[in-house]
mmCIF file of the N, C-alpha and C atoms, coordinates in Angstrom:
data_MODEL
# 
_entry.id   MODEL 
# 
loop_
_atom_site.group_PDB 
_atom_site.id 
_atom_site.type_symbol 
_atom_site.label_atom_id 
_atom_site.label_alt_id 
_atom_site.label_comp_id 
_atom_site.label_asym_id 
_atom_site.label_entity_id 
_atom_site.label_seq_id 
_atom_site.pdbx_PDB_ins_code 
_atom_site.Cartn_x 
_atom_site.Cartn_y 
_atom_site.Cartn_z 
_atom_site.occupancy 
_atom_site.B_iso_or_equiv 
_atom_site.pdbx_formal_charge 
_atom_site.auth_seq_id 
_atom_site.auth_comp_id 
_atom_site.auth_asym_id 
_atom_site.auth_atom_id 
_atom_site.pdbx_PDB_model_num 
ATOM 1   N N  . UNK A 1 1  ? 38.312 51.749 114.320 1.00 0.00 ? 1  UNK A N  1 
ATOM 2   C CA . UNK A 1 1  ? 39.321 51.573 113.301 1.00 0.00 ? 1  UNK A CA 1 
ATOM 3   C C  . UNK A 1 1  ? 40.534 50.905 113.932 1.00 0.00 ? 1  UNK A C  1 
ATOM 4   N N  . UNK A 1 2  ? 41.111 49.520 113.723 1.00 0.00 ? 2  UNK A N  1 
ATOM 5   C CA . UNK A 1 2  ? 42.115 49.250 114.013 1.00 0.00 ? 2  UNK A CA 1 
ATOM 6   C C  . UNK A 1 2  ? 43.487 50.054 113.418 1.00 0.00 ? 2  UNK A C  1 
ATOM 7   N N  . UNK A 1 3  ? 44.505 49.068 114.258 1.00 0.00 ? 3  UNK A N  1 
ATOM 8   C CA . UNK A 1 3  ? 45.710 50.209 113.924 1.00 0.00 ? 3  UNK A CA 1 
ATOM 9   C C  . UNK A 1 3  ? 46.275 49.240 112.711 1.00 0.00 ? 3  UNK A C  1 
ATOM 10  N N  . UNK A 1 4  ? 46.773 49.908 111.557 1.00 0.00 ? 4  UNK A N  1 
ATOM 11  C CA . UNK A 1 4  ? 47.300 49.315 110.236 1.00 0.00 ? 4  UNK A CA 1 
ATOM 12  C C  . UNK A 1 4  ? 48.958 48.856 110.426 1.00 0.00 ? 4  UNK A C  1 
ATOM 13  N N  . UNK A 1 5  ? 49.331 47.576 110.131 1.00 0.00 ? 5  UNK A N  1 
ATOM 14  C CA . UNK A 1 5  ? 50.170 47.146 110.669 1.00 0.00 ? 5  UNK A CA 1 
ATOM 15  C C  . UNK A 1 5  ? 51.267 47.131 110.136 1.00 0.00 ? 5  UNK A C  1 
ATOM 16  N N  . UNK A 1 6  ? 50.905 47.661 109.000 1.00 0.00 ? 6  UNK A N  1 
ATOM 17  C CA . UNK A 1 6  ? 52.091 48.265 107.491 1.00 0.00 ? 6  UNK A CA 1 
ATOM 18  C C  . UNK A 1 6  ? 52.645 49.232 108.053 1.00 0.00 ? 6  UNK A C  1 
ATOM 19  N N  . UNK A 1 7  ? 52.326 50.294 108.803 1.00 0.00 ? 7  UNK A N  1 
ATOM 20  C CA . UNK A 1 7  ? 52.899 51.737 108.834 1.00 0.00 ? 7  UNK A CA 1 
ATOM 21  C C  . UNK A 1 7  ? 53.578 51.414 109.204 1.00 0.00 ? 7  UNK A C  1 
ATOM 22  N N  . UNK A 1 8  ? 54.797 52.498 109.339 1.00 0.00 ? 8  UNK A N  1 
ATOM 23  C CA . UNK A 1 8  ? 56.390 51.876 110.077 1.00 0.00 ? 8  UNK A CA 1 
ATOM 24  C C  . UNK A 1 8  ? 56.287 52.855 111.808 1.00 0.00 ? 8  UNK A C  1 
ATOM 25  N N  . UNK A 1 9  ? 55.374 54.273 111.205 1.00 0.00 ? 9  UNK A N  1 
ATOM 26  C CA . UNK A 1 9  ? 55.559 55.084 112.856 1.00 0.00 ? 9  UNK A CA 1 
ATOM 27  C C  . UNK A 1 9  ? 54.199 54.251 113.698 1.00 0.00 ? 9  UNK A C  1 
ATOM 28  N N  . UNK A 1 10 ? 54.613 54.884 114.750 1.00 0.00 ? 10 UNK A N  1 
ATOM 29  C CA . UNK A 1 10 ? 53.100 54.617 115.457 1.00 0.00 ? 10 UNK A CA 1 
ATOM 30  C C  . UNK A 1 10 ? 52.120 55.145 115.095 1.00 0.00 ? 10 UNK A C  1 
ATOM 31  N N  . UNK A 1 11 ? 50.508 54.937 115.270 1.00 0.00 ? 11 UNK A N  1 
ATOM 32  C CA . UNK A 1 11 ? 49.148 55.761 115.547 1.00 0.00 ? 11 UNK A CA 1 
ATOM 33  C C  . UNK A 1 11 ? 49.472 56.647 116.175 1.00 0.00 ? 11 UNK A C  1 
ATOM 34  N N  . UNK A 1 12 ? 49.723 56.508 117.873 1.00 0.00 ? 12 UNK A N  1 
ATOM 35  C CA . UNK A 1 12 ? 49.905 57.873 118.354 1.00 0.00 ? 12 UNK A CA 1 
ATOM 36  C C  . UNK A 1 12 ? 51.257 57.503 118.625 1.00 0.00 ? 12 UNK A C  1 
ATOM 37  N N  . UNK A 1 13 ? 51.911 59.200 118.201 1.00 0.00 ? 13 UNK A N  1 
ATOM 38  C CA . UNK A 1 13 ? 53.075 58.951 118.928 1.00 0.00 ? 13 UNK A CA 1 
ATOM 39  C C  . UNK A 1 13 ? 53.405 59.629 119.995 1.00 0.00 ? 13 UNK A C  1 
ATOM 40  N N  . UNK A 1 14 ? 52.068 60.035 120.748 1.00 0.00 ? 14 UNK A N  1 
ATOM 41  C CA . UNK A 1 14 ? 52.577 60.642 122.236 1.00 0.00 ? 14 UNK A CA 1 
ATOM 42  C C  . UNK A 1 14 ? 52.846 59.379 123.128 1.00 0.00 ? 14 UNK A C  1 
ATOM 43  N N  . UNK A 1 15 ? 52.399 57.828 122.753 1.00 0.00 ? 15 UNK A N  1 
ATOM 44  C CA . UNK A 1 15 ? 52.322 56.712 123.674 1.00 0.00 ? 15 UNK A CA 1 
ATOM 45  C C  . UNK A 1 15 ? 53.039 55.437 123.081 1.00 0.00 ? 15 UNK A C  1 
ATOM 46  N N  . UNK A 1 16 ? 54.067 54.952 124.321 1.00 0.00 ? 16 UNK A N  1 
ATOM 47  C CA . UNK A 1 16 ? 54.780 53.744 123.345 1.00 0.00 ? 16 UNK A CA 1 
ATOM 48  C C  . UNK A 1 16 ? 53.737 52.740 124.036 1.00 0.00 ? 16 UNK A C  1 
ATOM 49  N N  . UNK A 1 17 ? 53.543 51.745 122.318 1.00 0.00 ? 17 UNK A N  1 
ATOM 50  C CA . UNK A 1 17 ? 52.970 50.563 122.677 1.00 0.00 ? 17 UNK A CA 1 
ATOM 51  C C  . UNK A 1 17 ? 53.606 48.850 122.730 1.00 0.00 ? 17 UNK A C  1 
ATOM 52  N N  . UNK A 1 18 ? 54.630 48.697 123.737 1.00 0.00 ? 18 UNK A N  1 
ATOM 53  C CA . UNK A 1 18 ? 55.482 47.451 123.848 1.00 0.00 ? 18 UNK A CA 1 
ATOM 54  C C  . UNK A 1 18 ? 54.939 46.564 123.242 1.00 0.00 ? 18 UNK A C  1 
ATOM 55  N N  . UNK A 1 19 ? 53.372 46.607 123.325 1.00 0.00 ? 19 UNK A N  1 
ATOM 56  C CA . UNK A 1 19 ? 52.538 44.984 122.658 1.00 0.00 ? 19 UNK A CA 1 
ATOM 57  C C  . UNK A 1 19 ? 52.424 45.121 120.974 1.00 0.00 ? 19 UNK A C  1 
ATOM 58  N N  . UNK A 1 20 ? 53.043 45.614 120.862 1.00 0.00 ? 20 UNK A N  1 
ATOM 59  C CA . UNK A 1 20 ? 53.307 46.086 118.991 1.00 0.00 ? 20 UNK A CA 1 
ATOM 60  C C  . UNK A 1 20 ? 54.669 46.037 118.401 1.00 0.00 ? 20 UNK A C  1 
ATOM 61  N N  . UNK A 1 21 ? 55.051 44.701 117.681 1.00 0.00 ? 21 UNK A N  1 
ATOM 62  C CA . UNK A 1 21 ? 56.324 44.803 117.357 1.00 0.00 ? 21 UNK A CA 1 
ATOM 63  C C  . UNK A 1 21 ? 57.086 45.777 116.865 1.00 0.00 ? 21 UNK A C  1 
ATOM 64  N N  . UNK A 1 22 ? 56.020 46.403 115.374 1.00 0.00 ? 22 UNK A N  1 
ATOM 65  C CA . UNK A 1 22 ? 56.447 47.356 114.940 1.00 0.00 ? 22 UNK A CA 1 
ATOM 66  C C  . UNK A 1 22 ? 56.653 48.797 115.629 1.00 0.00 ? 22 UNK A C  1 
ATOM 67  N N  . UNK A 1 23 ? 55.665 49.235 116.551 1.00 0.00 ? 23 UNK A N  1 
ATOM 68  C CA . UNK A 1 23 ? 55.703 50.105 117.134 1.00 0.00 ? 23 UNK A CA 1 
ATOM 69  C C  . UNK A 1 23 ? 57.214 49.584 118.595 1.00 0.00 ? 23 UNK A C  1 
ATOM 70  N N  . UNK A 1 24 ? 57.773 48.748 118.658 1.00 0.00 ? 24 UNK A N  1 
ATOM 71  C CA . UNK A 1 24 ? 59.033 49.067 119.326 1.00 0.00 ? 24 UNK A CA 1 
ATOM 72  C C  . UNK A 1 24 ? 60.584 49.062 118.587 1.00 0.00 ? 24 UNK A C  1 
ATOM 73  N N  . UNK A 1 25 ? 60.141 48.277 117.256 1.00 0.00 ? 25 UNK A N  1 
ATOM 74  C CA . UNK A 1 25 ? 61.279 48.549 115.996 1.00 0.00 ? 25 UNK A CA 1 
ATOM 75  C C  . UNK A 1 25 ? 61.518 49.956 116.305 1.00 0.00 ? 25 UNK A C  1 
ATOM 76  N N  . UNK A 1 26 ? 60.443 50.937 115.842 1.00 0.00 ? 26 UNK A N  1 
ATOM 77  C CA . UNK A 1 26 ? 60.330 52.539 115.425 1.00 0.00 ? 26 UNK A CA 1 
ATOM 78  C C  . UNK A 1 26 ? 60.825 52.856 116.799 1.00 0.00 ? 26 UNK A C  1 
ATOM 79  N N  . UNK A 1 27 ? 60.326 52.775 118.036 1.00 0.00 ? 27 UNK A N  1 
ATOM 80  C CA . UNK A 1 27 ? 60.848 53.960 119.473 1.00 0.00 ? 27 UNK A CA 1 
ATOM 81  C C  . UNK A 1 27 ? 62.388 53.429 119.738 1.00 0.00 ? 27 UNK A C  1 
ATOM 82  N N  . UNK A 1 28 ? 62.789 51.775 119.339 1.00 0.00 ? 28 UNK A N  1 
ATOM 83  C CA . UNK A 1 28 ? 64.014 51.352 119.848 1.00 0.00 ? 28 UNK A CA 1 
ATOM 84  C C  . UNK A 1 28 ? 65.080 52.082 118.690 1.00 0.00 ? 28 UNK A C  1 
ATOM 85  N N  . UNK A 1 29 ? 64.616 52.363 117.189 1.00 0.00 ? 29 UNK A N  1 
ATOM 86  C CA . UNK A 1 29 ? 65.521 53.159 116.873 1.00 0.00 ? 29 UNK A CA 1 
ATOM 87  C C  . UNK A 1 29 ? 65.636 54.620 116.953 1.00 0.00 ? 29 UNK A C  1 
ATOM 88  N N  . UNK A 1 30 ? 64.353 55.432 117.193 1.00 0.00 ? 30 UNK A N  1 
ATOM 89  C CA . UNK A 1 30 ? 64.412 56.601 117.341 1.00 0.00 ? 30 UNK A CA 1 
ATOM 90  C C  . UNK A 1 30 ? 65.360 57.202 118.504 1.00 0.00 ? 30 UNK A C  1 
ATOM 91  N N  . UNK A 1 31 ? 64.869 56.423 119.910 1.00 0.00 ? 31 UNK A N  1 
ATOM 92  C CA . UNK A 1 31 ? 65.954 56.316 121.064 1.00 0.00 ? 31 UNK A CA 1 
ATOM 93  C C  . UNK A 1 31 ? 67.271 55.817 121.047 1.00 0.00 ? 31 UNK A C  1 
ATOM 94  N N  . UNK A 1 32 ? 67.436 55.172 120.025 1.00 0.00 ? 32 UNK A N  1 
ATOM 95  C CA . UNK A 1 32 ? 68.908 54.509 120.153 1.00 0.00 ? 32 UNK A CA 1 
ATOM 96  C C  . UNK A 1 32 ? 68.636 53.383 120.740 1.00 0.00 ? 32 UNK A C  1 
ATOM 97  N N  . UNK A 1 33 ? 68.070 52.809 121.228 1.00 0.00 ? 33 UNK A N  1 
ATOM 98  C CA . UNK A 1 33 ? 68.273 51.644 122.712 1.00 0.00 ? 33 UNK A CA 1 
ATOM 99  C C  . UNK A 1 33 ? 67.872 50.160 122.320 1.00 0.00 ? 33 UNK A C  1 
ATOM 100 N N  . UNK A 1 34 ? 68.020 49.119 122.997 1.00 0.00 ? 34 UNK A N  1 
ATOM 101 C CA . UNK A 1 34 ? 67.175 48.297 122.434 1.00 0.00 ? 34 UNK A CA 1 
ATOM 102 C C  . UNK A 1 34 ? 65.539 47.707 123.189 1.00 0.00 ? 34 UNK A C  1 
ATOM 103 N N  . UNK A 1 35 ? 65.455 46.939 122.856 1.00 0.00 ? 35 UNK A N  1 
ATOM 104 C CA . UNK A 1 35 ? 64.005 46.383 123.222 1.00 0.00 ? 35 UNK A CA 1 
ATOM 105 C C  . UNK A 1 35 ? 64.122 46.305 125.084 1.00 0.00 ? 35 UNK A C  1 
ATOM 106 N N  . UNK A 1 36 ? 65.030 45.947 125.276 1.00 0.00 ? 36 UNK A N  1 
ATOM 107 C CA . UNK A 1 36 ? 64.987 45.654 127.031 1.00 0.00 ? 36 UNK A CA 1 
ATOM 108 C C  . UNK A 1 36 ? 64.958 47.285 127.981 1.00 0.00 ? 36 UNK A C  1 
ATOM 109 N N  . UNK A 1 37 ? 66.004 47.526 127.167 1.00 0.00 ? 37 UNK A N  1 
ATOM 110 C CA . UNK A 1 37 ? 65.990 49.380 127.617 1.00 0.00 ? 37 UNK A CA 1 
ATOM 111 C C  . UNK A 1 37 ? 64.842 50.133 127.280 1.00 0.00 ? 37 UNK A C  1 
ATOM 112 N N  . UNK A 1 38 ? 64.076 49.798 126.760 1.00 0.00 ? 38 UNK A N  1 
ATOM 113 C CA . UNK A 1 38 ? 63.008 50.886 126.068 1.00 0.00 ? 38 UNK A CA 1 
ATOM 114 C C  . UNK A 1 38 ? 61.712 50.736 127.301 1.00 0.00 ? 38 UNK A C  1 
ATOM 115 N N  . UNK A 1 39 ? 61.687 49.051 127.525 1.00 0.00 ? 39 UNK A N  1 
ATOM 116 C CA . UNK A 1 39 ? 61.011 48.255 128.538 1.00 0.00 ? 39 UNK A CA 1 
ATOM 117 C C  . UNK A 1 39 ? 60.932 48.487 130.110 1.00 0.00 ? 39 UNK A C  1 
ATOM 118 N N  . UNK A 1 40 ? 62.268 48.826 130.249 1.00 0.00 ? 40 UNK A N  1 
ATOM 119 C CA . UNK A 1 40 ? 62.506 49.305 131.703 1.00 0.00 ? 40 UNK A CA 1 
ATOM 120 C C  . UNK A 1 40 ? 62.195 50.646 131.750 1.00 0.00 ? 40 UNK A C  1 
ATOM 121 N N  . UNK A 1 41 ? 62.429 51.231 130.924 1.00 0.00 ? 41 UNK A N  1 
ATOM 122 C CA . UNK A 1 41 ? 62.261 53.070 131.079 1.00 0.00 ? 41 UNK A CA 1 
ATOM 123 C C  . UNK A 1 41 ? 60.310 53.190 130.607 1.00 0.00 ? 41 UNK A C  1 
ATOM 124 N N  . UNK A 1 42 ? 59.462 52.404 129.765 1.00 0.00 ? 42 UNK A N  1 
ATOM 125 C CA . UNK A 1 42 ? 58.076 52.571 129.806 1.00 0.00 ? 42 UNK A CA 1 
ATOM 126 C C  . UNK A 1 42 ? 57.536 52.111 131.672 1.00 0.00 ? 42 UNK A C  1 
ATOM 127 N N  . UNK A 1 43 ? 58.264 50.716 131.875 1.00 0.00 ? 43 UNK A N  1 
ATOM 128 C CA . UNK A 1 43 ? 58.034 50.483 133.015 1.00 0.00 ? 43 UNK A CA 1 
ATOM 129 C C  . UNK A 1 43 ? 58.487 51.344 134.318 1.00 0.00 ? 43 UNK A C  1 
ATOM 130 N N  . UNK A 1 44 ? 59.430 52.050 134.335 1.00 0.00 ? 44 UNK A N  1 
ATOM 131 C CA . UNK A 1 44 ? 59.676 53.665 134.978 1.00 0.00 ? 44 UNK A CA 1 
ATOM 132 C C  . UNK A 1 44 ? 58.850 54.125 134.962 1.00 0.00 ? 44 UNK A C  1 
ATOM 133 N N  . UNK A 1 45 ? 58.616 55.045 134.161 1.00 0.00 ? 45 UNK A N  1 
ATOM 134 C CA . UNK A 1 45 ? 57.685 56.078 133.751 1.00 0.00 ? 45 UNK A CA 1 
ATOM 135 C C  . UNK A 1 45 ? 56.236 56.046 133.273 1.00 0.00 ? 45 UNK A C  1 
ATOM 136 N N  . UNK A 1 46 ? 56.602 55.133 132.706 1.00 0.00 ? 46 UNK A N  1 
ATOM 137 C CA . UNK A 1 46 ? 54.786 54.749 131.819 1.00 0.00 ? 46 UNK A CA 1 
ATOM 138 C C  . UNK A 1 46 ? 54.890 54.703 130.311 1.00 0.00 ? 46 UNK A C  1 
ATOM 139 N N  . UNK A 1 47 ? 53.978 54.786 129.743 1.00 0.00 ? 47 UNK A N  1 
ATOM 140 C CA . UNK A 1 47 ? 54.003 54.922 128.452 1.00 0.00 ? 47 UNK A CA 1 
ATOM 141 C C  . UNK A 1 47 ? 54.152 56.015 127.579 1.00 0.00 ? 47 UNK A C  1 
ATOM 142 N N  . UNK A 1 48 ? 54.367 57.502 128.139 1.00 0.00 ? 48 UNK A N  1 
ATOM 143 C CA . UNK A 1 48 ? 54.538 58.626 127.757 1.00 0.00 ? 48 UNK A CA 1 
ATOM 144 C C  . UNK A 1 48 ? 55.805 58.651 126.499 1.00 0.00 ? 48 UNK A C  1 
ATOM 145 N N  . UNK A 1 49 ? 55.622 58.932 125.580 1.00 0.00 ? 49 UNK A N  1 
ATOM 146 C CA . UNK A 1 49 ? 57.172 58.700 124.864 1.00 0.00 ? 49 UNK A CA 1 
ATOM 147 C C  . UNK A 1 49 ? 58.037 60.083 124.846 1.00 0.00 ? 49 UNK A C  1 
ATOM 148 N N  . UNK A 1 50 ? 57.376 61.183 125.603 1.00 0.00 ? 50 UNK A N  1 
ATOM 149 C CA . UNK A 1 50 ? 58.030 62.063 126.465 1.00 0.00 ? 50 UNK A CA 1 
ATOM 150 C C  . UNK A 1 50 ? 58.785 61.792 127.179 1.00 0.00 ? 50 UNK A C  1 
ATOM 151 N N  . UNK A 1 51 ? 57.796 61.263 128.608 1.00 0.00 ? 51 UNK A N  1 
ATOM 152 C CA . UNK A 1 51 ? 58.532 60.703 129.347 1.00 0.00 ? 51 UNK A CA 1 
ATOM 153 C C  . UNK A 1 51 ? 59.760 59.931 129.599 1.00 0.00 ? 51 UNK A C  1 
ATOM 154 N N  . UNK A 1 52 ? 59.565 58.934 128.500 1.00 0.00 ? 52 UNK A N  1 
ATOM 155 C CA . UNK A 1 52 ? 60.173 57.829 128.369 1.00 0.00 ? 52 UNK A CA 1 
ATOM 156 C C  . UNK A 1 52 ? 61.561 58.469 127.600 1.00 0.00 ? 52 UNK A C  1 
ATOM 157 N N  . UNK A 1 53 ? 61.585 59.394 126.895 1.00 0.00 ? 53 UNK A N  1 
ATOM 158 C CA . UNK A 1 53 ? 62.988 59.963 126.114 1.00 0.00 ? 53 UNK A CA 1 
ATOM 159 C C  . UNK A 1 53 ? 63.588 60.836 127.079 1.00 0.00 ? 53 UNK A C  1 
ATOM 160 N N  . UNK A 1 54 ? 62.631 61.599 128.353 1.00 0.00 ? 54 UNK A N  1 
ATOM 161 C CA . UNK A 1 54 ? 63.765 62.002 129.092 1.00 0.00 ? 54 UNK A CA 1 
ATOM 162 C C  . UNK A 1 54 ? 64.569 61.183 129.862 1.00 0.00 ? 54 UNK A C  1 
ATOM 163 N N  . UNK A 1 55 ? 63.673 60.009 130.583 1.00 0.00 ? 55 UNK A N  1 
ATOM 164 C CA . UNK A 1 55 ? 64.213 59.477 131.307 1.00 0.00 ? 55 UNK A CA 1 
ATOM 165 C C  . UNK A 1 55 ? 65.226 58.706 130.665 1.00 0.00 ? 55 UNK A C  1 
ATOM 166 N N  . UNK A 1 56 ? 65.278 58.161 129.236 1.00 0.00 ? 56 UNK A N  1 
ATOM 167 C CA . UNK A 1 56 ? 66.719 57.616 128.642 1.00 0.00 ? 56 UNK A CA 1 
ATOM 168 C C  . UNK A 1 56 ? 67.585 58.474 129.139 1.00 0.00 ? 56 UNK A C  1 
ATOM 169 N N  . UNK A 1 57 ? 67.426 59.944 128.293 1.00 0.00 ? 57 UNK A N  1 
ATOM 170 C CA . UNK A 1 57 ? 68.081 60.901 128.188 1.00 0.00 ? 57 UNK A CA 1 
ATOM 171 C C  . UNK A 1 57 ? 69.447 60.916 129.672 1.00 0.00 ? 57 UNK A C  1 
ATOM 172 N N  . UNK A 1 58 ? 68.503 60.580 130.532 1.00 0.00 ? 58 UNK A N  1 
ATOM 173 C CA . UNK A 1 58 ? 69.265 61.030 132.256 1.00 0.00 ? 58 UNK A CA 1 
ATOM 174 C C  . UNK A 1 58 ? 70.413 59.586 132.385 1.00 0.00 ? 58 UNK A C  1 
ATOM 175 N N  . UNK A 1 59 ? 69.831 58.519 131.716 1.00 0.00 ? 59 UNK A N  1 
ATOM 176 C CA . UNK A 1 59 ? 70.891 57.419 131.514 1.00 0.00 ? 59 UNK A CA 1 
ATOM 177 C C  . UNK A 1 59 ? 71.976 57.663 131.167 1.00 0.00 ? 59 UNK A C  1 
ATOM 178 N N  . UNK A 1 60 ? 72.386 58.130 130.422 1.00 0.00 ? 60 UNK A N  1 
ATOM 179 C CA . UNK A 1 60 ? 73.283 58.246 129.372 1.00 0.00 ? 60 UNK A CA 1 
ATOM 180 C C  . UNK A 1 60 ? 74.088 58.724 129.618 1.00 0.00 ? 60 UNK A C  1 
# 
């Protein structure tokens, strides 16, 4: 089953997927941040969107 490109959240949202426009619209506003910040902190950490919200979190 592909992923439907209408939805506004992600498929999963334990994992951010950068190669999905829509899916970085949704994590860049949930986090606050924009597209470059969201980029450096998946590339930190990984793709965890755990991960990835603490490690904003410690930015800030």
């Amino acid at each position: 089953m592909s992923d439907n490109k209408r939805l506004r959240a992600p498929q999963d949202a334990s994992r951010i997927a950068l190669g999905e426009d829509y899916e970085v619209a949704y994590w860049t506003e949930k986090f606050g941040v924009d597209a470059d910040a969201l980029a450096d902190a998946v590339k930190a950490v990984r793709n965890s969107a755990s991960a990835v919200e603490a490690h904003l979190r410690g930015r800030r």
